[in-house]
KOLRO-480236 format. One record per residue (C-alpha): residue number from 1; residue in three letters; chain; y, z, x. Coordinates in steps of 0.25 Angstrom, whole numbers. Example, Ala and Ser with C-alpha at 12.3 -4.5 7.8 and 13.67 -1.06 7.14 Angstrom:
<pts>
{nr->1 | rest->ALA | kette->A | north->-18 | up->31 | east->49}
{nr->2 | rest->SER | kette->A | north->-4 | up->29 | east->55}
</pts>
This chain:
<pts>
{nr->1 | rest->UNK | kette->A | north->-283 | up->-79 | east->467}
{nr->2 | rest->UNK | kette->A | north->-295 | up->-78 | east->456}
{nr->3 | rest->UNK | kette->A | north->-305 | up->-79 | east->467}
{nr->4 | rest->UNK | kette->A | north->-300 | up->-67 | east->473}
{nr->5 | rest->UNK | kette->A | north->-303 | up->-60 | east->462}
{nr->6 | rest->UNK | kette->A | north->-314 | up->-49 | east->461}
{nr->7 | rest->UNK | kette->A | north->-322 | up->-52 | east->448}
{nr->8 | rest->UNK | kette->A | north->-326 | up->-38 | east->445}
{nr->9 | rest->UNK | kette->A | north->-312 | up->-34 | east->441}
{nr->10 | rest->UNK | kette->A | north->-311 | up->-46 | east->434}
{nr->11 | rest->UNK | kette->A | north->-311 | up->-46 | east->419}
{nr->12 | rest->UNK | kette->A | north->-319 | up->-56 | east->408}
{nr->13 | rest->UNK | kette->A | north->-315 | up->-59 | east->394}
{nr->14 | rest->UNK | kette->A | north->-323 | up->-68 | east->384}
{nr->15 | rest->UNK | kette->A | north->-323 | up->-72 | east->370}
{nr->16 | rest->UNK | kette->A | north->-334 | up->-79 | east->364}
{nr->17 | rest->UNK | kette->A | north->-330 | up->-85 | east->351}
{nr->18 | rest->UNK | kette->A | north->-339 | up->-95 | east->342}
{nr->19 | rest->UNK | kette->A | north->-336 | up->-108 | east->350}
{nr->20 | rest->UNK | kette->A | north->-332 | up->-102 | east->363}
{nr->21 | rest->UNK | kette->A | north->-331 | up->-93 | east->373}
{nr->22 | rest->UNK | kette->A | north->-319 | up->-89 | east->383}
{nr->23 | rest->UNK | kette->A | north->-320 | up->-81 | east->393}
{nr->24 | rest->UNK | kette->A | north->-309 | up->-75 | east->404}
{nr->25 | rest->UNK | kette->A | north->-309 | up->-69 | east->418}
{nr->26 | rest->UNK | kette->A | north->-297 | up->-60 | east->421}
{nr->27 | rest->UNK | kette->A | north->-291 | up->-53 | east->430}
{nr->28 | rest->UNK | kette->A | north->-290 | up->-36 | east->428}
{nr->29 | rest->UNK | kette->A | north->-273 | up->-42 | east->427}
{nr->30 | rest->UNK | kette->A | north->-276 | up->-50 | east->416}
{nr->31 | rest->UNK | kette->A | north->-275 | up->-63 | east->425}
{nr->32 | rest->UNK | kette->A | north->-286 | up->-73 | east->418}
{nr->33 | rest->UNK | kette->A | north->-293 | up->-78 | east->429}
{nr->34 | rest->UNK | kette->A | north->-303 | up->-87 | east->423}
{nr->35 | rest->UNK | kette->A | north->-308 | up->-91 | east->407}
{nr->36 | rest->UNK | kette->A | north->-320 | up->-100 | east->403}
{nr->37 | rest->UNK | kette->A | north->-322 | up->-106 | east->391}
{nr->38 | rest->UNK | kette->A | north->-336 | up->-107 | east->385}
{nr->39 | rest->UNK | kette->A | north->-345 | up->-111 | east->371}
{nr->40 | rest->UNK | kette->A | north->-348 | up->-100 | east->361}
{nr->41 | rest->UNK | kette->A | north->-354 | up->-87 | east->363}
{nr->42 | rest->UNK | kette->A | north->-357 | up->-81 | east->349}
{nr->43 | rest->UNK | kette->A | north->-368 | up->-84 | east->338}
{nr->44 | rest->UNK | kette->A | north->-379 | up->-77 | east->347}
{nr->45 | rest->UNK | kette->A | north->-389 | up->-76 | east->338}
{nr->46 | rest->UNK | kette->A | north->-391 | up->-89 | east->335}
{nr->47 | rest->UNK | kette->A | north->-401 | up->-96 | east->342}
{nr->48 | rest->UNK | kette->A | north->-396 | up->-99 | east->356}
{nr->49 | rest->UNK | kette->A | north->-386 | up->-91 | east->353}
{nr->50 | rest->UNK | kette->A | north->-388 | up->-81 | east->363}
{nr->51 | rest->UNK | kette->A | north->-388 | up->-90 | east->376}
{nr->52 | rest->UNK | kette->A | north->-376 | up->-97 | east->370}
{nr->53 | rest->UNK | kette->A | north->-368 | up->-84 | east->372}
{nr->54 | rest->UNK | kette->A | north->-375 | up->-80 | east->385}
{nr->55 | rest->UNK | kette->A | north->-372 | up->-94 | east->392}
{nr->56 | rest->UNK | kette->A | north->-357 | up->-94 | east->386}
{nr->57 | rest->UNK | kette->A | north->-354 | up->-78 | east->389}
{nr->58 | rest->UNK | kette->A | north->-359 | up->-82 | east->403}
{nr->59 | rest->UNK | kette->A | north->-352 | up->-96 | east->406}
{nr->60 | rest->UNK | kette->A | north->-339 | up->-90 | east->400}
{nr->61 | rest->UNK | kette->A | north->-339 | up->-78 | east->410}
{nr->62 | rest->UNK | kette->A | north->-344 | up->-87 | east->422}
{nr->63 | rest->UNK | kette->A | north->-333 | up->-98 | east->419}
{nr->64 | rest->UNK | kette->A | north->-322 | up->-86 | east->417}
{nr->65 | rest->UNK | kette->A | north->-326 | up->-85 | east->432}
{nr->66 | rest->UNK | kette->A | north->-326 | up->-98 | east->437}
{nr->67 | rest->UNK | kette->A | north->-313 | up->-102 | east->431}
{nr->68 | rest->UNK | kette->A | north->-308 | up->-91 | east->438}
{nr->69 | rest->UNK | kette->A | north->-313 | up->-96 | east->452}
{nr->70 | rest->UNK | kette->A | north->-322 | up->-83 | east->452}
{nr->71 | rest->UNK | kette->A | north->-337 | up->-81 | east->453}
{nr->72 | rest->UNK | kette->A | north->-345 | up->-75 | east->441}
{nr->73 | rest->UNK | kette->A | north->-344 | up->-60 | east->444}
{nr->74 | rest->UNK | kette->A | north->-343 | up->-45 | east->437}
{nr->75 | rest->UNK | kette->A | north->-329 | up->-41 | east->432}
{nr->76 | rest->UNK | kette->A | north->-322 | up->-28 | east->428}
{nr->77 | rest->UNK | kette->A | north->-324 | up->-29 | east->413}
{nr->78 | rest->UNK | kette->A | north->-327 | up->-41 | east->402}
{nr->79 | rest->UNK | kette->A | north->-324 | up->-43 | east->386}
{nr->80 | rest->UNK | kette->A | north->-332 | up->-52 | east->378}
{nr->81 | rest->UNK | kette->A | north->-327 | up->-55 | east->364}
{nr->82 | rest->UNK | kette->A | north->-336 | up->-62 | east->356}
{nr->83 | rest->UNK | kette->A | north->-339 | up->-67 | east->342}
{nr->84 | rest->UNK | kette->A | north->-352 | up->-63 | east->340}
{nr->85 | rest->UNK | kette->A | north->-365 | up->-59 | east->347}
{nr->86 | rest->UNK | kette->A | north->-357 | up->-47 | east->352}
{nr->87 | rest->UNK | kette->A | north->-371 | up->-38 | east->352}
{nr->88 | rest->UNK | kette->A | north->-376 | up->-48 | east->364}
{nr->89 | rest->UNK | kette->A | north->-366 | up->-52 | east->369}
{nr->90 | rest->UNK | kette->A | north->-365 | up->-38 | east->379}
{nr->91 | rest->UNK | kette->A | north->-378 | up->-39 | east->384}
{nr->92 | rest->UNK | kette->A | north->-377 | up->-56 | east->389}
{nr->93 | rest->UNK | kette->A | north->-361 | up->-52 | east->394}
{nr->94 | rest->UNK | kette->A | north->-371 | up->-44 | east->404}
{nr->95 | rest->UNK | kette->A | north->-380 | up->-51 | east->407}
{nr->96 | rest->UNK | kette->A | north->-371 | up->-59 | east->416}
{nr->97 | rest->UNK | kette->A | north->-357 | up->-50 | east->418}
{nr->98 | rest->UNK | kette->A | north->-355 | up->-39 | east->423}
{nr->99 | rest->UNK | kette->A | north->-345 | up->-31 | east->419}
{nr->100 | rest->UNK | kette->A | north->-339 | up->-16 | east->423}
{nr->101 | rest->UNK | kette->A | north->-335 | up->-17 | east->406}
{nr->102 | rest->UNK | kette->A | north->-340 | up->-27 | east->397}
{nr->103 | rest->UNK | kette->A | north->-338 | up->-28 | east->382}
{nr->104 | rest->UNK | kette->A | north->-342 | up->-38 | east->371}
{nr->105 | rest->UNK | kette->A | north->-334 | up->-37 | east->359}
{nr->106 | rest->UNK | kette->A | north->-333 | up->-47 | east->345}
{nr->107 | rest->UNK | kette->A | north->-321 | up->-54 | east->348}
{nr->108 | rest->UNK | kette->A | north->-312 | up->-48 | east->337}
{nr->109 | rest->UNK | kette->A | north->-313 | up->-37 | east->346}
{nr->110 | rest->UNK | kette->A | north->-306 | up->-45 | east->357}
{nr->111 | rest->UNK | kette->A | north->-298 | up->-55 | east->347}
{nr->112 | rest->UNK | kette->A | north->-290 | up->-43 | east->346}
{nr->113 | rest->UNK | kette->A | north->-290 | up->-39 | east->359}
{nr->114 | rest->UNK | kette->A | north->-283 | up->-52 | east->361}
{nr->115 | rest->UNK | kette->A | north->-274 | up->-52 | east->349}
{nr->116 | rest->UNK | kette->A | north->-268 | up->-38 | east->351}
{nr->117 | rest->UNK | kette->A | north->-268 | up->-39 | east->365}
{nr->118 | rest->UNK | kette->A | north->-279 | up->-27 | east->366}
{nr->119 | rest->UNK | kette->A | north->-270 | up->-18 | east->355}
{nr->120 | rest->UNK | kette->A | north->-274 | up->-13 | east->342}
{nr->121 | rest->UNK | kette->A | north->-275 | up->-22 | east->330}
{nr->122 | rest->UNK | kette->A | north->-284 | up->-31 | east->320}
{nr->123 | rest->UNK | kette->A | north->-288 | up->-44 | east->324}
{nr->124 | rest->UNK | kette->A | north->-292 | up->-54 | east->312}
{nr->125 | rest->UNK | kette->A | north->-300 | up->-65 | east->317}
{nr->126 | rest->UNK | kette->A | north->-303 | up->-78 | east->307}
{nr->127 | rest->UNK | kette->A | north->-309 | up->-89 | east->312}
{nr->128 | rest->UNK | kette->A | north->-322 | up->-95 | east->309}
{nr->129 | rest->UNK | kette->A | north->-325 | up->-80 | east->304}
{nr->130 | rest->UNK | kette->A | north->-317 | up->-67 | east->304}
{nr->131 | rest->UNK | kette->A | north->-316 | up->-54 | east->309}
{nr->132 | rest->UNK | kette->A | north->-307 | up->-43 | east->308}
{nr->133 | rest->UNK | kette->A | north->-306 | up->-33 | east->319}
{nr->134 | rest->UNK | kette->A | north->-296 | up->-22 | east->322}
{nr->135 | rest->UNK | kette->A | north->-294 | up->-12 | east->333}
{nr->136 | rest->UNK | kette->A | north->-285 | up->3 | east->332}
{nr->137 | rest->UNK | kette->A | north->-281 | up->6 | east->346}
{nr->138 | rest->UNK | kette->A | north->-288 | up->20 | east->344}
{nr->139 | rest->UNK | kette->A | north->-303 | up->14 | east->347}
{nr->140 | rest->UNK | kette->A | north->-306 | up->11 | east->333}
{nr->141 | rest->UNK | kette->A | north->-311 | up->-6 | east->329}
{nr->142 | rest->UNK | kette->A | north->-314 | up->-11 | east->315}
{nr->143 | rest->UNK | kette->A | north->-319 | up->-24 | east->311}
{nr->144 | rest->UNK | kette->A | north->-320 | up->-32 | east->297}
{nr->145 | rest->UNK | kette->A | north->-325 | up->-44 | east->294}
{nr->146 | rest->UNK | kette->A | north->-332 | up->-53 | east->302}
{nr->147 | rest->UNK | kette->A | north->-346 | up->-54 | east->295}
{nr->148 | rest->UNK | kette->A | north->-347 | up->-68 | east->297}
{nr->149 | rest->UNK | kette->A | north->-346 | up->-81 | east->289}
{nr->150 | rest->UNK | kette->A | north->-358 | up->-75 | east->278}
{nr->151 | rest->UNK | kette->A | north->-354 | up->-61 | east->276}
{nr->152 | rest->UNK | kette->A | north->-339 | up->-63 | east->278}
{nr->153 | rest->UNK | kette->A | north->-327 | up->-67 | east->288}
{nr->154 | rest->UNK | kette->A | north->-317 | up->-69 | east->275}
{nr->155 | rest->UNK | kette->A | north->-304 | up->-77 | east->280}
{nr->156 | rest->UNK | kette->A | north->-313 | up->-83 | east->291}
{nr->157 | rest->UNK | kette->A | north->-312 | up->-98 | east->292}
{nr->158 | rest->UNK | kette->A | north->-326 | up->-98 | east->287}
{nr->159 | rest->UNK | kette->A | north->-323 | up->-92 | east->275}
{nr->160 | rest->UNK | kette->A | north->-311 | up->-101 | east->274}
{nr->161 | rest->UNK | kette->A | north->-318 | up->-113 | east->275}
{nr->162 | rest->UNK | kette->A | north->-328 | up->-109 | east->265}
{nr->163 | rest->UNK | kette->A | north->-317 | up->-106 | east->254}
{nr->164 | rest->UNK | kette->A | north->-312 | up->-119 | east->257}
{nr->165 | rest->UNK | kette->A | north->-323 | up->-126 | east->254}
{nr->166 | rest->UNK | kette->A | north->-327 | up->-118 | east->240}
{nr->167 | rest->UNK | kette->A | north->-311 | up->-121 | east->237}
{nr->168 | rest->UNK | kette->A | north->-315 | up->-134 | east->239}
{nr->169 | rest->UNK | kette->A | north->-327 | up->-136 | east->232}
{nr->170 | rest->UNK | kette->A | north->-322 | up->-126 | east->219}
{nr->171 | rest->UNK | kette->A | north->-310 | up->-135 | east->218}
{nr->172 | rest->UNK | kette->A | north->-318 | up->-150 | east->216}
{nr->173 | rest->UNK | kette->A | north->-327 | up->-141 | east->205}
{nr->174 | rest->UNK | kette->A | north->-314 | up->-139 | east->200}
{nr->175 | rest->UNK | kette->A | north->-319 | up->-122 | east->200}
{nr->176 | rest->UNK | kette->A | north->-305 | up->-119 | east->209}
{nr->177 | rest->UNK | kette->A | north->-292 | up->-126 | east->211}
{nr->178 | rest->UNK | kette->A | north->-290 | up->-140 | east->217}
{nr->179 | rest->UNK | kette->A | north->-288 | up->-139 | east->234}
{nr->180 | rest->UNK | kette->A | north->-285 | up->-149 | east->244}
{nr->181 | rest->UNK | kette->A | north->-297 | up->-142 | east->252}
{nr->182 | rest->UNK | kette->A | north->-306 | up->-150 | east->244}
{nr->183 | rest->UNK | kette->A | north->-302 | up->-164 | east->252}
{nr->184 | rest->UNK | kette->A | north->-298 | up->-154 | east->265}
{nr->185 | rest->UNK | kette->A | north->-313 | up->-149 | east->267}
{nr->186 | rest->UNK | kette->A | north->-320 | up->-162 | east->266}
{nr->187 | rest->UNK | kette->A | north->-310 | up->-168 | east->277}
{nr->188 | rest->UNK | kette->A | north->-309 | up->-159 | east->286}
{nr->189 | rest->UNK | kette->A | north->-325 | up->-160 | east->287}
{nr->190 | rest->UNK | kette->A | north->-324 | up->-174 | east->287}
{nr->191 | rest->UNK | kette->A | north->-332 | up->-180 | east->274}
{nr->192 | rest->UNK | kette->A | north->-326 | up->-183 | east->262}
{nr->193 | rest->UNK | kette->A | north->-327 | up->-172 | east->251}
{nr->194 | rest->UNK | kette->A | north->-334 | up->-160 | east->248}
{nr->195 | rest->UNK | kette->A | north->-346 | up->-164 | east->242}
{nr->196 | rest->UNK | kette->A | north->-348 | up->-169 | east->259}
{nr->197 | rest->UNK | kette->A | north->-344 | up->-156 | east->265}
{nr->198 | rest->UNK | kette->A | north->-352 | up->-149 | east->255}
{nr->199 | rest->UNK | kette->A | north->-365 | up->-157 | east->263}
{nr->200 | rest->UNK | kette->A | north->-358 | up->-153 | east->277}
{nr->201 | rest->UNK | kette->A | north->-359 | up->-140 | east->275}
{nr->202 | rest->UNK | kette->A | north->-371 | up->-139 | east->267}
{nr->203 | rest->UNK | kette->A | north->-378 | up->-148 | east->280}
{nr->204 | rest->UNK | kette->A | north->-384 | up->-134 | east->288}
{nr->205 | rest->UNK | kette->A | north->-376 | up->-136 | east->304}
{nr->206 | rest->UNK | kette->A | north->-366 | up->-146 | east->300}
{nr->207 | rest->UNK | kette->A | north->-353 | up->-137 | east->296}
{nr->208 | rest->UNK | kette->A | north->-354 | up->-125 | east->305}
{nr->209 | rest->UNK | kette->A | north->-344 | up->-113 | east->301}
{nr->210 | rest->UNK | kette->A | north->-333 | up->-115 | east->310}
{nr->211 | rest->UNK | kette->A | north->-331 | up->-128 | east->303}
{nr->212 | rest->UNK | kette->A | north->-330 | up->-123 | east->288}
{nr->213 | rest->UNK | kette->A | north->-320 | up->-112 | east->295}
{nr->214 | rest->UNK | kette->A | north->-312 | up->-123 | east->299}
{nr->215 | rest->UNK | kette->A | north->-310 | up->-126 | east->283}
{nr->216 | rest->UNK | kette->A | north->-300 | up->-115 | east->286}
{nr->217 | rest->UNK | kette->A | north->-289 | up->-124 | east->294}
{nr->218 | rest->UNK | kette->A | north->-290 | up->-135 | east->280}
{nr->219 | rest->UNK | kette->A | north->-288 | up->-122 | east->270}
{nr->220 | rest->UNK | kette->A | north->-274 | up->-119 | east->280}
{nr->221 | rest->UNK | kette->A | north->-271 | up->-133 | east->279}
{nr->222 | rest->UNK | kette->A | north->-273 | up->-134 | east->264}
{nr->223 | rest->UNK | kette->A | north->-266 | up->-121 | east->261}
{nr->224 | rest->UNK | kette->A | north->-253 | up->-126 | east->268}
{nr->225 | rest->UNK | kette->A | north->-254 | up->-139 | east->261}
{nr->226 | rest->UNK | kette->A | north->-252 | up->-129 | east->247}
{nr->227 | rest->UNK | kette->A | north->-266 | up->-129 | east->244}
{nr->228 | rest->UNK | kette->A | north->-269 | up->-116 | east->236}
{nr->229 | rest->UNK | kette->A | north->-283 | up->-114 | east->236}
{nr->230 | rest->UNK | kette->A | north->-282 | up->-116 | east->252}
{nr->231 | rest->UNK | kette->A | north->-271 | up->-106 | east->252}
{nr->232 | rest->UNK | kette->A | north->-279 | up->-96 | east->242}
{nr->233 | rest->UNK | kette->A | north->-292 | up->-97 | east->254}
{nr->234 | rest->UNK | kette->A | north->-283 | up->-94 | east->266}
{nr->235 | rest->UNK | kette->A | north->-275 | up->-83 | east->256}
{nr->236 | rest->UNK | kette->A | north->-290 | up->-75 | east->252}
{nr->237 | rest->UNK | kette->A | north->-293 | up->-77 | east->269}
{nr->238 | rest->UNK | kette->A | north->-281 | up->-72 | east->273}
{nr->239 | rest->UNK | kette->A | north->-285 | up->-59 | east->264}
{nr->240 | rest->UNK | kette->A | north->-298 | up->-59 | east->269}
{nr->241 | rest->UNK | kette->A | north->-293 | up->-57 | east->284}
{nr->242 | rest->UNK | kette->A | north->-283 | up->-47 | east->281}
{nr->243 | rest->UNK | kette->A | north->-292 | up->-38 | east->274}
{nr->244 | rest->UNK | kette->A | north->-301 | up->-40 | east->286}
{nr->245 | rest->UNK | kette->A | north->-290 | up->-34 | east->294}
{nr->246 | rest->UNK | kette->A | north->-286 | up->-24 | east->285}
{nr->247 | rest->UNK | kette->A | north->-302 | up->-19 | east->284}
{nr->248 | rest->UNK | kette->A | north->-298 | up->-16 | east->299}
{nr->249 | rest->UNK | kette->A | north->-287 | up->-10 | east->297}
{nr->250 | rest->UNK | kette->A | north->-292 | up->-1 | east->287}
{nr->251 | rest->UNK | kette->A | north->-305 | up->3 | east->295}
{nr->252 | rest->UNK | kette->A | north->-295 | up->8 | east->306}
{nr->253 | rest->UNK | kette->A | north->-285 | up->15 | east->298}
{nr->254 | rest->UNK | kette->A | north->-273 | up->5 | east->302}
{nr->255 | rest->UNK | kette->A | north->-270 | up->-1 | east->287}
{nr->256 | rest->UNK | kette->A | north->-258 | up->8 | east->285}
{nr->257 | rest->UNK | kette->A | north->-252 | up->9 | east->298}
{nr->258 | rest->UNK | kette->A | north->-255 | up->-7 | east->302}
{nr->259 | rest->UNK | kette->A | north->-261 | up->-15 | east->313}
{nr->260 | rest->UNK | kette->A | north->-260 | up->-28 | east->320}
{nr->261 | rest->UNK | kette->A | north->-267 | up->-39 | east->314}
{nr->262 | rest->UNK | kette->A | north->-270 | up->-52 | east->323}
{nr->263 | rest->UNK | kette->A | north->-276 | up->-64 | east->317}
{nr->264 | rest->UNK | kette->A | north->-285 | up->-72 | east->324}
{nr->265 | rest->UNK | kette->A | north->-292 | up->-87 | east->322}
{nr->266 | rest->UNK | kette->A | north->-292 | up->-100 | east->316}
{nr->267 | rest->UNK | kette->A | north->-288 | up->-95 | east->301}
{nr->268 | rest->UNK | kette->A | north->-275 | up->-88 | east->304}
{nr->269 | rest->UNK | kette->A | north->-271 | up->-102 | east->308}
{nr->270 | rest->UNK | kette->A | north->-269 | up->-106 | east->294}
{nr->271 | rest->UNK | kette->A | north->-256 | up->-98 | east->296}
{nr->272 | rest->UNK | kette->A | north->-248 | up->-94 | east->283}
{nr->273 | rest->UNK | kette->A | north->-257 | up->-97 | east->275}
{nr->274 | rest->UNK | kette->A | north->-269 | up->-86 | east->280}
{nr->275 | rest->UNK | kette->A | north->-257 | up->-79 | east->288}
{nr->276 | rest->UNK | kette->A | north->-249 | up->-74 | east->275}
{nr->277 | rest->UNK | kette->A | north->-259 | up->-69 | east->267}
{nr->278 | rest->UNK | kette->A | north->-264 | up->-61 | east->279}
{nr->279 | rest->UNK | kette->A | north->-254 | up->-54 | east->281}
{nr->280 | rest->UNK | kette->A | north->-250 | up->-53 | east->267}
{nr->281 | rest->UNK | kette->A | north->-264 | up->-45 | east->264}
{nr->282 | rest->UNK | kette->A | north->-261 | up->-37 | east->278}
{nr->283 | rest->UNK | kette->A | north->-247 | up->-32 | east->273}
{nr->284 | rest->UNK | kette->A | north->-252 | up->-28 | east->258}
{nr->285 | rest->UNK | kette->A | north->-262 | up->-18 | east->267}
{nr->286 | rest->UNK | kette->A | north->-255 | up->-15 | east->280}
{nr->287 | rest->UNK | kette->A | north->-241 | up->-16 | east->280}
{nr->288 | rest->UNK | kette->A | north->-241 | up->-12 | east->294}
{nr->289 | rest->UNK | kette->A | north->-251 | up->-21 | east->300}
{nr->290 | rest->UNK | kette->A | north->-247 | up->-33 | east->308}
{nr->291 | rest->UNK | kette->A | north->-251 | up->-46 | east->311}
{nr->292 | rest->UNK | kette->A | north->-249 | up->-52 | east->323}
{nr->293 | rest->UNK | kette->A | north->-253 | up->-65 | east->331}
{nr->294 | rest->UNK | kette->A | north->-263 | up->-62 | east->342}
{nr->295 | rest->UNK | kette->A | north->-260 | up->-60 | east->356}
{nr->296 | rest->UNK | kette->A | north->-274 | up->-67 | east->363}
{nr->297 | rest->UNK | kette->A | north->-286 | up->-73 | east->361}
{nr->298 | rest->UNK | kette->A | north->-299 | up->-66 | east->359}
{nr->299 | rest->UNK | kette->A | north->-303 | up->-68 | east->376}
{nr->300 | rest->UNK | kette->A | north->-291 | up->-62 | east->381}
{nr->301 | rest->UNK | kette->A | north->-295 | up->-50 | east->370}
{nr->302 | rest->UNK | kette->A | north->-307 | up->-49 | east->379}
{nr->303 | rest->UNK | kette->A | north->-298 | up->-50 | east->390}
{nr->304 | rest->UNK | kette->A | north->-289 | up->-37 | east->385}
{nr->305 | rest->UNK | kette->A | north->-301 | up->-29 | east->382}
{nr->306 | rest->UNK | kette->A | north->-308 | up->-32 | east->396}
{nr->307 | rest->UNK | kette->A | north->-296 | up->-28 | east->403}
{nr->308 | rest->UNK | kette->A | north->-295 | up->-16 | east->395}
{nr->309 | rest->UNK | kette->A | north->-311 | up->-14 | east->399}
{nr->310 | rest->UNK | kette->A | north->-309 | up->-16 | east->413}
{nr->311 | rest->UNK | kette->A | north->-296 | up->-3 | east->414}
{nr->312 | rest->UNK | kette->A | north->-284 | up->-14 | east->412}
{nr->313 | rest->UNK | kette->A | north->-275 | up->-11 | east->401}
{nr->314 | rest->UNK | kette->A | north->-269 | up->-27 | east->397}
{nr->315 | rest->UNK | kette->A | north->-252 | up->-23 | east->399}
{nr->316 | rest->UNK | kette->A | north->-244 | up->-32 | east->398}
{nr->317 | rest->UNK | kette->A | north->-245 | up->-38 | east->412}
{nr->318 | rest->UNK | kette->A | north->-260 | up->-41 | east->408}
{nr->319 | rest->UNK | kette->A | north->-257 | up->-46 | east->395}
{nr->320 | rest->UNK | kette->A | north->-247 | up->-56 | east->402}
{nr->321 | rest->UNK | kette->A | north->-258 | up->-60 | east->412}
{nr->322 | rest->UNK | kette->A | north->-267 | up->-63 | east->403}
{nr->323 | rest->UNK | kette->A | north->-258 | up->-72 | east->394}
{nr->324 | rest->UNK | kette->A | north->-254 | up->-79 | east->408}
{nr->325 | rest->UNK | kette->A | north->-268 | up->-84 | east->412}
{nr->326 | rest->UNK | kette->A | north->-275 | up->-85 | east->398}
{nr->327 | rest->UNK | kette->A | north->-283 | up->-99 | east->398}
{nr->328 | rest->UNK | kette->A | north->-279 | up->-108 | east->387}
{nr->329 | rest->UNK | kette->A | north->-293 | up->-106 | east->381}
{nr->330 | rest->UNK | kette->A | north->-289 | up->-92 | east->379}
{nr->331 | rest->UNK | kette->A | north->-277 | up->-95 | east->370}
{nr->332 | rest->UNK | kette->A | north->-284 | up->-103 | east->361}
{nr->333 | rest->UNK | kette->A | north->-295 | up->-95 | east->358}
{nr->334 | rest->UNK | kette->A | north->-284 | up->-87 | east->350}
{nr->335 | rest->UNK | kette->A | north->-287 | up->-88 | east->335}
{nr->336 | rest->UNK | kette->A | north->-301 | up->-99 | east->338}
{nr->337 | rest->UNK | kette->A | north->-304 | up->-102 | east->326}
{nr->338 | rest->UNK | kette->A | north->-319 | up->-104 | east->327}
{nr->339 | rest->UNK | kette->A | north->-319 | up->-91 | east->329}
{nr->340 | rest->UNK | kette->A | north->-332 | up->-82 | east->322}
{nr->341 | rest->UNK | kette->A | north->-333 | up->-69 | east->319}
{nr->342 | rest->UNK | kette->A | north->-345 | up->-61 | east->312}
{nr->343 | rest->UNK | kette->A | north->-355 | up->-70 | east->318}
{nr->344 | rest->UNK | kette->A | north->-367 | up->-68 | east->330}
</pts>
């Protein structure tokens, strides 16, 4: 059946995070016809950087066609969500697809594509970094945060990790309260104290930042084992990512009459312990407002909006054919927790 298919009605999704890159061929009925998974394809300005993304943008698109049982060809329209290197990423798209509509997007754009299934709202993503983004419904987009790891990302699992460790460190001074973080950190780097972690990450290239943002999991774990200082961290990030939302909010004039809020990545999965403050903070200034658990993943965001590129508005029908044929990779780049934002 795929290989009767024409590849110029055909439409492409991909979304390039910070460790990999998923792309999906479909159908203009929302049938997906083929996916390819590939390495990262952000960072461009680093050096290599710029190949890197060419040869991943590329392989991903061509595999998309090959696991569909089709040859490499032009389709209808294509989406490309990507964490960074957004400014050259159009231009190398082109250089190998061709596309009656093409657009390339930071992935908070089609994170809430995915997660309001194309409909108005604010999508909060916190992973390795965080970003705020939120779309009205009248053609009107804001964005907050994601400035990176130096100028800012608050709640992200970066900025998590690193009040973990001066928790850590403040408390054997004896400057801030005792915390079980103190023996956490050093075993969940795998040396014996802090004195140890303190020359792992003072060592240039040994702890990169997806590692420290991974300190994020053990401050979950320590606030549900009744650790205060560990539940005071995830209290001050869960404010951080909710006035990011609410910073949306308010450049669209939705405070008062509410949005849907979906919250996206690695350090909403620390449950009640970031969820309740969140909300908590989100009622005091929104009563209206709602959160809500995301419907998809980033890719099939890119899908929704290049369907919507191509003339096909995603019904219900659509919405049900893509949720029968989704790849298993697609469902669980929901939330990946490596994910960065505010970075080239």
């Amino acid at each position: 059946m795929a290989g009767d298919a024409n590849t110029g009605d055909l439409v492409l999704a991909v979304d390039g995070g910070a460790s990999s890159t998923l792309a999906l061929l479909a159908a203009p009925d929302g049938t997906i016809l083929g996916s390819s998974l590939g390495g990262p394809a952000n960072h461009v300005h680093e050096p290599g950087g710029m190949d890197r993304m060419r040869r991943t943008l590329r392989g991903v698109t061509e595999g998309a066609f090959a696991s569909a049982g089709l040859p490499f060809g032009p389709v209808r329209s294509a989406c490309f969500g990507l964490t960074g290197g957004v400014d050259v990423a159009d231009g190398i798209a082109r250089e190998f697809l061709m596309a009656d509509a093409l657009r390339v997007v930071h992935d908070s754009v089609t994170a809430l594509a995915g997660a309001s299934m194309a409909q108005p709202g604010v999508v909060v993503i916190a992973g390795t970094g965080a970003v705020a983004y939120g779309e009205d419904g009248q053609g009107a987009s804001a964005k907050t945060s994601g400035w990176g790891y130096i100028m800012g990302d608050e709640g992200s699992g970066y900025d998590i990790g690193i009040l973990a460790l001066r928790a850590a460190t403040a408390a054997a001074d004896g400057r801030m309260p005792s915390t079980s973080l103190g023996a956490l950190i050093p075993a969940f780097f795998g040396v014996e104290s802090l004195e140890a972690v303190h020359r792992l990450i003072y060592s240039q290239g040994v702890v990169p930042r997806p590692r420290i943002a991974g300190l994020a999991a053990v401050v979950s774990r320590a606030a549900a084992d009744g650790d205060k200082p560990a539940r005071a961290i995830l209290v001050r990030s869960a404010a951080d990512l909710a006035t990011a939302v609410i910073a949306v909010m308010g450049q669209l004039g939705q405070v008062r009459t509410g949005m849907s809020i979906y919250p996206v990545g690695g350090v909403f999965r620390a449950g009640q312990w970031i969820m309740e403050p969140f909300e908590r903070v989100l009622r005091s200034a929104s009563p209206a407002s709602q959160v809500r658990d995301p419907a998809f993943a980033p890719v099939i965001g890119a899908l929704l909006l290049a369907l919507r590129d191509a003339g096909i508005e995603p019904d219900d029908a659509v919405i049900e054919r893509i949720r029968a044929t989704m790849p298993p990779a697609a469902r669980s780049k929901v939330g990946e927790e490596d994910r960065e934002t505010g970075q080239a």
